[in-house]
One Martini backbone bead per residue (centre of mass of N, CA, C, O) as a GRO file, in nm:
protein
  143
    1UNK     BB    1  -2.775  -1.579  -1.272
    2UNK     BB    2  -2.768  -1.294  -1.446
    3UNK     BB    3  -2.566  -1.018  -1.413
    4UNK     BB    4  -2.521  -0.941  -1.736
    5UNK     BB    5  -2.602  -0.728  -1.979
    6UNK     BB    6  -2.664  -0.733  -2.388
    7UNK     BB    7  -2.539  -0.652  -2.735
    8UNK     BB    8  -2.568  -0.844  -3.041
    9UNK     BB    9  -2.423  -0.761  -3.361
   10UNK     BB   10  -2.561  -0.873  -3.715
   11UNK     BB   11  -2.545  -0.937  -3.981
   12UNK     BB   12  -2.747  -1.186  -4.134
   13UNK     BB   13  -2.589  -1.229  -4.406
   14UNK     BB   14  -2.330  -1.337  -4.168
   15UNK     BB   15  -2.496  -1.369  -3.904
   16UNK     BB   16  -2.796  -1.543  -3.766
   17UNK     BB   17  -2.982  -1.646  -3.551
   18UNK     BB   18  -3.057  -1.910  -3.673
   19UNK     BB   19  -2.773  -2.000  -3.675
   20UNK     BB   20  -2.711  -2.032  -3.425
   21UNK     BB   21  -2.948  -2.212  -3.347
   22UNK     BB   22  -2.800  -2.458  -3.532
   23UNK     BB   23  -2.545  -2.444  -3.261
   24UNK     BB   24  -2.672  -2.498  -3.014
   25UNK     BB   25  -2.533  -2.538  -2.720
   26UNK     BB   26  -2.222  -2.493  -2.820
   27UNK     BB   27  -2.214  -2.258  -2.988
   28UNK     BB   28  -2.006  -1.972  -3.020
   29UNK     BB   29  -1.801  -1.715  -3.149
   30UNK     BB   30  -1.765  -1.365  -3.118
   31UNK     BB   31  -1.600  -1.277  -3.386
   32UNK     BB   32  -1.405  -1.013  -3.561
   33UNK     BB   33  -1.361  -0.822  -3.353
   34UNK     BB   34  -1.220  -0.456  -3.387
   35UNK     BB   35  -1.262  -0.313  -3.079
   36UNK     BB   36  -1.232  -0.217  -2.777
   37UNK     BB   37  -1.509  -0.158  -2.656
   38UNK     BB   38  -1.613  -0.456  -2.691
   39UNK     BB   39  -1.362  -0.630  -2.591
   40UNK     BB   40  -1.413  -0.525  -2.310
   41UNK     BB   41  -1.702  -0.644  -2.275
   42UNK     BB   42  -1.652  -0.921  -2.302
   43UNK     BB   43  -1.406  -0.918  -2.067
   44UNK     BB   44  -1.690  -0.863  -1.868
   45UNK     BB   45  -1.809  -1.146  -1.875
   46UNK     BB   46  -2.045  -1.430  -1.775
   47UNK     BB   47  -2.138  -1.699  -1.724
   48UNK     BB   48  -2.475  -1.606  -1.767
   49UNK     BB   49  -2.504  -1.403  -1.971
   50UNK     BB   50  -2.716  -1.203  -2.128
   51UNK     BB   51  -2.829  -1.136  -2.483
   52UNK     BB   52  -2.901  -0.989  -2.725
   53UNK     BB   53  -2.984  -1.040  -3.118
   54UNK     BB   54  -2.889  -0.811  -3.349
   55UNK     BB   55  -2.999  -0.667  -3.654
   56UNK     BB   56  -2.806  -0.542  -3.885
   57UNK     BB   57  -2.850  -0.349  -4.167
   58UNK     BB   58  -3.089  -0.597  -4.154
   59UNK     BB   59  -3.405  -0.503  -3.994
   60UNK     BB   60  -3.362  -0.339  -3.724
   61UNK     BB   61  -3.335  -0.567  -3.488
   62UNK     BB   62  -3.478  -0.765  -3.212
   63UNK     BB   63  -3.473  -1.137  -3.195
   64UNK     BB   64  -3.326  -1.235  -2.946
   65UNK     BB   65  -3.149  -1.474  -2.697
   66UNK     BB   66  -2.842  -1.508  -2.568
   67UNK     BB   67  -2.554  -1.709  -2.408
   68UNK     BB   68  -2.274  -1.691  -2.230
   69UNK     BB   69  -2.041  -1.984  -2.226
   70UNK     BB   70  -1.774  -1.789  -2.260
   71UNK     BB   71  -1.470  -1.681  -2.184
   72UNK     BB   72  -1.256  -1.484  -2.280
   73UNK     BB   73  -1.072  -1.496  -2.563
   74UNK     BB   74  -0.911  -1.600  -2.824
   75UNK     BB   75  -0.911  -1.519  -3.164
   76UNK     BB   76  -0.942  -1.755  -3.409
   77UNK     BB   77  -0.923  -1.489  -3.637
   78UNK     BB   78  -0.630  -1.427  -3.497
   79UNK     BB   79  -0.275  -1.359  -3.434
   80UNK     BB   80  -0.365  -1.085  -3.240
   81UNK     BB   81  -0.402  -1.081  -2.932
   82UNK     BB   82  -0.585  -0.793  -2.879
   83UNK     BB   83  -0.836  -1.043  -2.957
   84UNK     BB   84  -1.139  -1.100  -2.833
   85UNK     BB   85  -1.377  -1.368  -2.692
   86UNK     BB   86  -1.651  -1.538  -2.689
   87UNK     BB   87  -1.923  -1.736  -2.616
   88UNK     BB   88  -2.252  -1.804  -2.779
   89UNK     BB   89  -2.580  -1.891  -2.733
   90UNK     BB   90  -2.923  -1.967  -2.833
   91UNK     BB   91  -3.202  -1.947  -2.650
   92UNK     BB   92  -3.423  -1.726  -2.812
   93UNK     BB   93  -3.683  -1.597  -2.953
   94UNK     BB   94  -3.867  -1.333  -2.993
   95UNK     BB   95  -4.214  -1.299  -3.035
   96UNK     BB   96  -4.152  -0.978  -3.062
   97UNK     BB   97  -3.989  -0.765  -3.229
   98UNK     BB   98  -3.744  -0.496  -3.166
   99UNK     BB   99  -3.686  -0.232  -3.309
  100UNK     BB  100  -3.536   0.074  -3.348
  101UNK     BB  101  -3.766   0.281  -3.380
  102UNK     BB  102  -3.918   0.156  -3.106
  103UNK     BB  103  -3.675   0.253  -2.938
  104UNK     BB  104  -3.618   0.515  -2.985
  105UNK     BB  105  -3.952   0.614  -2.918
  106UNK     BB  106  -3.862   0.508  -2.582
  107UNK     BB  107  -3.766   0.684  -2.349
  108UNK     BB  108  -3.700   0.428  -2.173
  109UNK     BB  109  -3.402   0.451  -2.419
  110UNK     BB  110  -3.254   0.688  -2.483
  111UNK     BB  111  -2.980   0.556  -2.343
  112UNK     BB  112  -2.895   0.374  -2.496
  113UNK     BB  113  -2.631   0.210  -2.702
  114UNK     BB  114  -2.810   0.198  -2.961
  115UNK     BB  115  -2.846   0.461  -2.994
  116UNK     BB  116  -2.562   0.634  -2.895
  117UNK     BB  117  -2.366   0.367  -3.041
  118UNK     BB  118  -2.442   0.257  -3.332
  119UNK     BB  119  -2.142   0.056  -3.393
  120UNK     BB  120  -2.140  -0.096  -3.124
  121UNK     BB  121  -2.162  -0.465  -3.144
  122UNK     BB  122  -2.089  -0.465  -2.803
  123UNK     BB  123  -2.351  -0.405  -2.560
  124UNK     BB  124  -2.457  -0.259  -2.282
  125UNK     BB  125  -2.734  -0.379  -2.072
  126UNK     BB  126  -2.946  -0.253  -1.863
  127UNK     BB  127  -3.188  -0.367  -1.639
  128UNK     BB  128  -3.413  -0.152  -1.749
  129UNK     BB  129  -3.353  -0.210  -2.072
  130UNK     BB  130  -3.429  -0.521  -2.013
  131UNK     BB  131  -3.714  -0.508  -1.928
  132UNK     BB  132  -3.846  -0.327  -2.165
  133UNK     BB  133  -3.745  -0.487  -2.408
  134UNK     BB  134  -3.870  -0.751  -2.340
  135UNK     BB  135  -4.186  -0.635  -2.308
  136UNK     BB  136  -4.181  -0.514  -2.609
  137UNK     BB  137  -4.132  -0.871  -2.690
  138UNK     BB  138  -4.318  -1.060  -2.492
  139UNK     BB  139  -4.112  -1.068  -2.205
  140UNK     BB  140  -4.309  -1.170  -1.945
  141UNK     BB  141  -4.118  -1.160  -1.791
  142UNK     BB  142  -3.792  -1.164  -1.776
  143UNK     BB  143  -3.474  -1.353  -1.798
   0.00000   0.00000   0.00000
């Protein structure tokens, strides 16, 4: 069972959640990432914790969730070490689409990171805040 949930942004054009779902178990690196507050929650992550996966940019919806599959390691797309990555897979896409608006508009989401934090791509989602995004995209219960 998933310890701790999360929120990973991408924008769509450059790599959507159709994507991942078609890299199917093997799922992918979540490289590139060069924030340090990202790379410290992926560094916090552990196999079998759960994630939306968020388009950015263009969308400005929850449409899937994903699960991380490895542990952060070095990102295969710098040879800085001071970054790093995990590798999630997508699980399922979510049945209605949960856009950045009805977040907004939503009380019990005021405080998440998605509304507060919005440019950071790798982001912490509460207990309260994952069974609730999960409620309003049609997933109950919440996996």
């Amino acid at each position: 069972m998933a310890k701790n949930h999360w929120l990973f942004k991408s924008e769509p054009s450059v790599f959507s959640f159709s994507q991942l779902q078609e890299r199917r178990a093997k799922g992918t690196e979540w490289d590139g990432v060069r924030n340090y507050a990202a790379r410290n929650n992926m560094r916090a992550m552990q196999v079998g914790d759960l994630g939306f996966f968020y388009h950015s940019n263009e969308g400005l919806e929850i449409v899937g969730i994903a699960e991380v599959c490895a542990l952060a390691h070095p990102d295969s797309t710098t040879d800085d070490p001071r970054w790093e990555c995990v590798d999630i897979r997508a699980l399922k896409p979510v049945p209605k689409p949960v856009s950045l608006d009805a977040v907004k508009a939503n009380p019990k989401l005021k405080e998440m990171a998605l509304v507060r934090l919005g440019r950071l791509s790798v982001q912490p989602v509460t207990p309260a805040e994952w069974k609730e995004v999960c409620r309003m995209a049609g997933l109950d219960p919440a996996p």
